[in-house]
C-alpha positions as CSV (number, residue, x, y, z in Angstrom):
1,X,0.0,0.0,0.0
2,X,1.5,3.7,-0.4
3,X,-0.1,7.0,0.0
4,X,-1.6,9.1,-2.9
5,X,-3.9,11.9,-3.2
6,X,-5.8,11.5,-6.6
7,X,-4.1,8.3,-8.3
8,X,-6.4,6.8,-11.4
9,X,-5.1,3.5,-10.4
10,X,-7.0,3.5,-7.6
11,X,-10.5,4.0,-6.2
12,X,-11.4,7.7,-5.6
13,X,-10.4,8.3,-1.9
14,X,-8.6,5.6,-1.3
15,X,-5.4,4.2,-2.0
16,X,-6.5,0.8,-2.7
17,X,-6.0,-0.6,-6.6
18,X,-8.8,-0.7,-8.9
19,X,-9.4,-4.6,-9.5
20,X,-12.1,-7.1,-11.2
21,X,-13.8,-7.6,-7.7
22,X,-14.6,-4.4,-6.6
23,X,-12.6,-4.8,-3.6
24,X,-12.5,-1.1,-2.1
25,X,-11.5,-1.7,1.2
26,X,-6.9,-2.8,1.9
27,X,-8.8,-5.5,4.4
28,X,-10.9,-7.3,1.6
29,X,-8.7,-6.7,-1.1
30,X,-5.5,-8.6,1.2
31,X,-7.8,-11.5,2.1
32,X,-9.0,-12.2,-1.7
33,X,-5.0,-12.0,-2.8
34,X,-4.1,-14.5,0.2
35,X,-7.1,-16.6,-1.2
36,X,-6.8,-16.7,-5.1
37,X,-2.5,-17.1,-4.6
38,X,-3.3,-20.0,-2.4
39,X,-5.7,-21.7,-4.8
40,X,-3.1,-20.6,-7.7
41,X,-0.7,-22.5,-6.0
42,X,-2.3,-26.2,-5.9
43,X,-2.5,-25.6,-9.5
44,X,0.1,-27.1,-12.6
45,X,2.1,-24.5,-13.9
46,X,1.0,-23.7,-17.6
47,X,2.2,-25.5,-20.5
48,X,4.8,-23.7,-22.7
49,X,7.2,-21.0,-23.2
50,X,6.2,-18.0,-21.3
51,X,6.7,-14.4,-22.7
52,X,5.5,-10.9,-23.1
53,X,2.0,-11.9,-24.4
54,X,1.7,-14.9,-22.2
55,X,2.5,-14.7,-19.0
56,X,1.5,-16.5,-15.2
57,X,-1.0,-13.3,-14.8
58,X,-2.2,-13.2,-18.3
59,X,-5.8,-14.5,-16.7
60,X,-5.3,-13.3,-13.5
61,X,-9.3,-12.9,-11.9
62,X,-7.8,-9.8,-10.2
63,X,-6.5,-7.3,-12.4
64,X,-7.4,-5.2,-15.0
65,X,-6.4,-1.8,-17.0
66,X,-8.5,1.1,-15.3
67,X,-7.8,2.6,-18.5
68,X,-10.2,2.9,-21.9
């Protein structure tokens, strides 16, 4: 977490990162991330070479571009 006053990355007022859950709160948004890295952990690693266009977070449920 850091400090910001008006950051697009995150949700107005706060300094938490905008994500596909709607997690606004650094308590609910730390929980999910212990949660989905667990589960993401039990699973096989992905078949293949891994580069720039395909990546370990390339489907990660968390995520997104806050930009158009």
């Amino acid at each position: 977490m850091y400090d910001s006053i008006e950051d697009h990355y995150c949700y107005k007022g706060t300094t938490v990162l905008k994500n596909r859950q709607n997690l606004r709160t650094q308590q609910a948004l730390d929980r999910f991330e212990l949660a989905i890295t667990a589960q993401r952990a039990t699973e096989a690693l992905p078949l293949g070479k891994l580069n720039e266009t395909r990546s370990i977070f390339s489907d990660s449920p968390l995520y997104f571009t806050p930009w158009p």
